[in-house]
N, C-alpha and C positions, 0 to 999 in steps of 0.2 A: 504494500500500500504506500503510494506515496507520502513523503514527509509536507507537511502545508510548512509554506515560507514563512521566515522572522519577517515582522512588522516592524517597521519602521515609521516613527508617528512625526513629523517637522512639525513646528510651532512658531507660526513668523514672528518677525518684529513688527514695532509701533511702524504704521503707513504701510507695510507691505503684505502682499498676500502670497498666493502658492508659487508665482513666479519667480520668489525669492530665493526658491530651491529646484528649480526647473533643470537644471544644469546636472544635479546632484541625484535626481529620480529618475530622469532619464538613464543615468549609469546604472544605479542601481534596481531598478526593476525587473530585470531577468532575473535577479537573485532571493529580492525582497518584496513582498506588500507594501508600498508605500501611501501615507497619506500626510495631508500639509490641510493645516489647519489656521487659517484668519479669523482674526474674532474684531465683529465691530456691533456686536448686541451686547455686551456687557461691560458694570462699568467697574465691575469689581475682578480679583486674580480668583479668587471663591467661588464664583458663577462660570468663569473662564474654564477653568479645573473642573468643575463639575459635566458641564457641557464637552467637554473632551473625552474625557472617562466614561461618558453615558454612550459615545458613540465609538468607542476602543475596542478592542480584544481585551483579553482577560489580562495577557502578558504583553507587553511591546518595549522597543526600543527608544527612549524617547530624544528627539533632537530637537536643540530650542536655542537663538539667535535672539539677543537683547530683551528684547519683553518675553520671545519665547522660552528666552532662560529664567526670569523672574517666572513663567506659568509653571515650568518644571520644578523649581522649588515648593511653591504651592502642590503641585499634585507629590510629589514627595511628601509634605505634610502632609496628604488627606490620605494619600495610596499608594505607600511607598513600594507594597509589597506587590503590582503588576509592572513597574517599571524592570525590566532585566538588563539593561545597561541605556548610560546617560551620555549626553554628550553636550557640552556647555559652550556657545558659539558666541563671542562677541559681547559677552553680557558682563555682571557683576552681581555679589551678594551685597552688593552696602546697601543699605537702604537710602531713597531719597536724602538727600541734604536739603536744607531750607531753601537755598539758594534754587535748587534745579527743580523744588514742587512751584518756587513763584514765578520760572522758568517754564512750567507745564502751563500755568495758569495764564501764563503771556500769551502762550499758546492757544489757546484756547477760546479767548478775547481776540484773538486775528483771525480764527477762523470765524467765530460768532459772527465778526464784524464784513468776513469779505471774503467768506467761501473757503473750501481747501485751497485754490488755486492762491488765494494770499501766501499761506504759507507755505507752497512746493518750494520755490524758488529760493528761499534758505536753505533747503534740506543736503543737496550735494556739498556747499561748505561745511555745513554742522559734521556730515558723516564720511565723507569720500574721504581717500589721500589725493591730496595736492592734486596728483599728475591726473587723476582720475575726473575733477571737477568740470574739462572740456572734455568727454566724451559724450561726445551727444547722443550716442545710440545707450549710454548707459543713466545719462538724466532722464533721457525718456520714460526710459523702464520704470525709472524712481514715482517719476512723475504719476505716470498711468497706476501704478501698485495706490498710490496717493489717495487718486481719485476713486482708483474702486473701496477704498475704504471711509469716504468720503468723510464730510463734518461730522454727520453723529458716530464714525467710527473713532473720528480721531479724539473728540471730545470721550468718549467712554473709555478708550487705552488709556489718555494721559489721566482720567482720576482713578483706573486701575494701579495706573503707575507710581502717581502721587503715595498712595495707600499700602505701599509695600513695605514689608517688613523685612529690617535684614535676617540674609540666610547662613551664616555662616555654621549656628547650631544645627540647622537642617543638615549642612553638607557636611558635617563630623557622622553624624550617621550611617552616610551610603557605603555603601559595602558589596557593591557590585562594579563591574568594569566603566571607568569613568576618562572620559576624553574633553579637554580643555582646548580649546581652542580661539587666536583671535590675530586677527593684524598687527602686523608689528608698529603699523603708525595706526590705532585705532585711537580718535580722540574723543570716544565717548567712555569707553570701559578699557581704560589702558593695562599695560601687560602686566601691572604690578597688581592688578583686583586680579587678574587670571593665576600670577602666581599664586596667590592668595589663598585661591578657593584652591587649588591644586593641592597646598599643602593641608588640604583638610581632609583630604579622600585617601585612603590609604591605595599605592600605586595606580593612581592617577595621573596619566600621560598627560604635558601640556606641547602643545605642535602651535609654530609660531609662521605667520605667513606673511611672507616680505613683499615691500612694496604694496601693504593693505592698507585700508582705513576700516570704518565698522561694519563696514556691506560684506564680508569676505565672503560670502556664495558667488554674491556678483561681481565682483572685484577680480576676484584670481579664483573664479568655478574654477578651472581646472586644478590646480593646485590644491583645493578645498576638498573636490571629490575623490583626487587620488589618497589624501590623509583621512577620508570616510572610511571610504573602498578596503584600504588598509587595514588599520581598527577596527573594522566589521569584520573580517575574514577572520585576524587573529584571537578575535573574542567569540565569532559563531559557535564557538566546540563548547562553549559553557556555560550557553543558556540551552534551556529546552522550546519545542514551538511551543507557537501561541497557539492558544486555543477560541 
């Protein structure tokens, strides 16, 4: 009888949706189930996590990029024990600082005030490297991920985000294969919150991707997928399928 595929669950970041990991599911699907998950109906990480979990396998892999890293913390807190291995992309355990919830809140009052489209057009500076911010075919991307999560998505992530708690106690717990990953010029969760969480997971790999900023799927997909691709193969032998 054949073996049913590991699952593989992506959890995008704030303004982005499945095409954040398009690069990455395409590689992997011969091998795995995959599914990518955008949330712009909730405004909490508690609803986020619940809503994921309601539509998961019993057991999966789960993969989470800056908010999707804050959602896999949450779902560690609620159910640890369907998660069979983690992978932590571009994110960070700190919680909000003052400064970056009245930084959401700024946020939030530009789009009130004049649509998403107000606030696209900062977003490649906020998150790109440098070399990245004239690439027009990769603003686009940005852009359009933007709009499909529109104002009331972006207004319900940023007071998810706001709301966050740090993870640092969550990530002392895991205890299954864990992968750290993030650009080496990411200037929103730099490489020292990655060290961080790293050293909180017992033999937790951290893989560092050059010439990145926070986007690393879309920034250097390839480079991103071959360090999945990797990590998945050498970890398949010690989970069991999902069911």
């Amino acid at each position: 009888m054949p073996t049913a595929k590991p699952v593989l669950i992506f959890a995008c970041a704030h303004l982005t949706d499945e095409r954040l990991f398009a690069h990455a599911i395409g590689a992997l699907q011969p091998a795995y189930q995959c599914h990518a998950f955008a949330f712009r109906d909730f405004d909490s990480l508690g609803a986020m996590a619940d809503d994921l979990l309601a539509h998961a396998p019993a057991r999966f892999t789960l993969i989470g990029l800056s908010l999707g890293g804050y959602l896999a913390f949450e779902i560690l807190r609620h159910a640890s024990g369907r998660v069979q291995r983690l992978a932590l992309l571009d994110t960070t355990a700190v919680a909000d600082t003052d400064a970056r919830r009245q930084g959401r809140l700024a946020d939030i009052a530009k789009v009130q005030a004049g649509g998403i489209d107000a606030l696209i057009p900062e977003l490649p500076g906020r998150w790109l490297h440098p070399d990245h911010r004239s690439d027009l075919a990769l603003v686009e991307l940005m852009s359009n991920m933007a709009r499909s999560i529109g104002a009331a998505g972006q207004f319900n992530q940023a007071q998810a985000m706001r709301k966050r708690p740090e993870s640092f106690t969550t990530l002392r717990t895991v205890r299954v294969p864990t992968l750290i990953l993030c650009g080496a010029q990411d200037p929103v969760t730099p490489l020292a919150d990655h060290e961080a969480m790293r050293d909180c997971v017992p033999g937790a790999r951290l893989v560092v991707i050059e010439h990145c900023g926070h986007l690393s799927t879309i920034e250097q997909p390839s480079a991103v997928t071959a360090k999945l691709q990797e990590w998945l193969r050498e970890t398949d032998s010690v989970i069991a399928p999902a069911s």
